[in-house]
N, C-alpha and C positions, 0 to 999 in steps of 0.2 A: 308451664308446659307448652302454651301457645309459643311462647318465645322462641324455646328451644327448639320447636319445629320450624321456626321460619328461618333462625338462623343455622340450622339444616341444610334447609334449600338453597341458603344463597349461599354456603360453605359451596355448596355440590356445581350449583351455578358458575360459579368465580373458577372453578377449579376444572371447568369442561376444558375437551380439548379445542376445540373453534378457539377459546378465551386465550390460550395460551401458544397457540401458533403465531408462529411471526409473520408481519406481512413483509412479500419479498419487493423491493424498489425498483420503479422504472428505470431505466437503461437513462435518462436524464436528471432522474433524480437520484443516481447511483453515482453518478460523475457529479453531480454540485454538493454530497455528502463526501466527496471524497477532494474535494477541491478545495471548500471550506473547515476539514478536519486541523485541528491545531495539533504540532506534531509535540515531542515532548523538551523541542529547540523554543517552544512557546510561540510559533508562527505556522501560517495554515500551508498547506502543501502549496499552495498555486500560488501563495506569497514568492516560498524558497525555490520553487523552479523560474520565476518571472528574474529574481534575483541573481540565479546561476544563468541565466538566459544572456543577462544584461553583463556579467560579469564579466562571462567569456567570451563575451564577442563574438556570437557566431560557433564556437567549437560544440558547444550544446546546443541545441534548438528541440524541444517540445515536436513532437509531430502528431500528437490523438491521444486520447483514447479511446479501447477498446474494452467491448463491455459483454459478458457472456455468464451461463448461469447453467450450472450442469447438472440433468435430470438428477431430482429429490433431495435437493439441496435447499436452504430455506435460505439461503444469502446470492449474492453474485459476486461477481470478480471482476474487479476494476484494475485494469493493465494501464499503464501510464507509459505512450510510446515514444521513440525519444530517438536523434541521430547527435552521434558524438565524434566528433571529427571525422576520420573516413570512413569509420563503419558505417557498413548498410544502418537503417532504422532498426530497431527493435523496441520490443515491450516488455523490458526488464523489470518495473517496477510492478509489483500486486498487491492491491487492498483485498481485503472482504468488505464487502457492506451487506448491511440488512438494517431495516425498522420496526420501529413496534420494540423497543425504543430504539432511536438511529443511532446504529453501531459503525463505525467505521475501525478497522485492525489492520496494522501487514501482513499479507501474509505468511512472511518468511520473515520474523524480528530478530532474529540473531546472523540473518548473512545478506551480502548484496546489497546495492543502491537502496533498498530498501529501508535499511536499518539505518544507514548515514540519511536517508533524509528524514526519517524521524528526529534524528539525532540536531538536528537546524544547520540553517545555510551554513555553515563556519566545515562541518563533518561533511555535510555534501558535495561542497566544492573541496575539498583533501581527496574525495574516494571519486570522481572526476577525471580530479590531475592524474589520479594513479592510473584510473579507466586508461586514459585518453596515452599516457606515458607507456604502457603496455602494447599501443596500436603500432609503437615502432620497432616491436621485437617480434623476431621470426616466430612464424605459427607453433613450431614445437617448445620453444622457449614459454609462449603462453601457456600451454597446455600443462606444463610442467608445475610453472607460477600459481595455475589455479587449483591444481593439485596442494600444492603444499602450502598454501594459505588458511587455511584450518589448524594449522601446526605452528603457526610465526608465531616466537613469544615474543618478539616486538612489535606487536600487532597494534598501532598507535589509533585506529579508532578507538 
């Protein structure tokens, strides 16, 4: 009887909520969880951007990231910010991170830079070329393009 009351308590213990809250990661330890995440190309993110970096010679270049974390949310968001030939910068790329245990996710895995650079340097530099090949067609041409790419059945990613 003694038994079943102590493993009672530590049933009820284990099962508090403190116990089961995530802890959320500093804005520097949210960028080295997301730097050193291995994507599912079997290399870590800051390998295959260091790669596309070196590839392109200049058309890619890395510019930050940015790190922010939106009331009652138990993760942050990891933007990976980035200039691709003439376009301004931007921070196209989004993780999730949280710890307790360190989770790192895209978070948009089925569309955008994101999903090619999961996919390993070979997919990120293809969606890139197409980026950067897009900079030289009229603004409503793009608009059009990103409209109906949801729809390509030759969708070679």
């Amino acid at each position: 009887m003694r038994r079943a009351v102590i493993l009672v308590v530590a049933l009820i213990g284990a099962t508090s909520p403190a116990a089961a809250e995530p802890f959320v990661p500093g804005d520097r330890q949210a960028v080295d969880l997301v730097k050193t995440h291995v994507t599912q190309g079997i290399i870590s993110v800051s390998r295959t951007i260091a790669h596309a970096e070196r590839v392109s010679r200049g058309a890619f270049t890395l510019t930050g990231y940015r790190v922010e974390q939106r009331p009652g949310e138990p993760f942050k968001h990891v933007r990976i910010c980035y200039q691709l030939g003439i376009d301004p910068p931007v921070c196209g790329v989004e993780y999730l991170v949280g710890t307790n245990p360190p989770h790192v996710e895209p978070s948009d895995r089925y569309d955008g830079l994101g999903r090619d650079l999961e996919h390993g340097p070979r997919a990120f530099l293809r969606a890139l070329a197409r980026e950067a090949s897009l900079q030289r067609q009229p603004d409503m041409m793009r608009r059009i393009q990103a409209a109906l790419d949801p729809y390509n059945p030759y969708d070679w990613r």
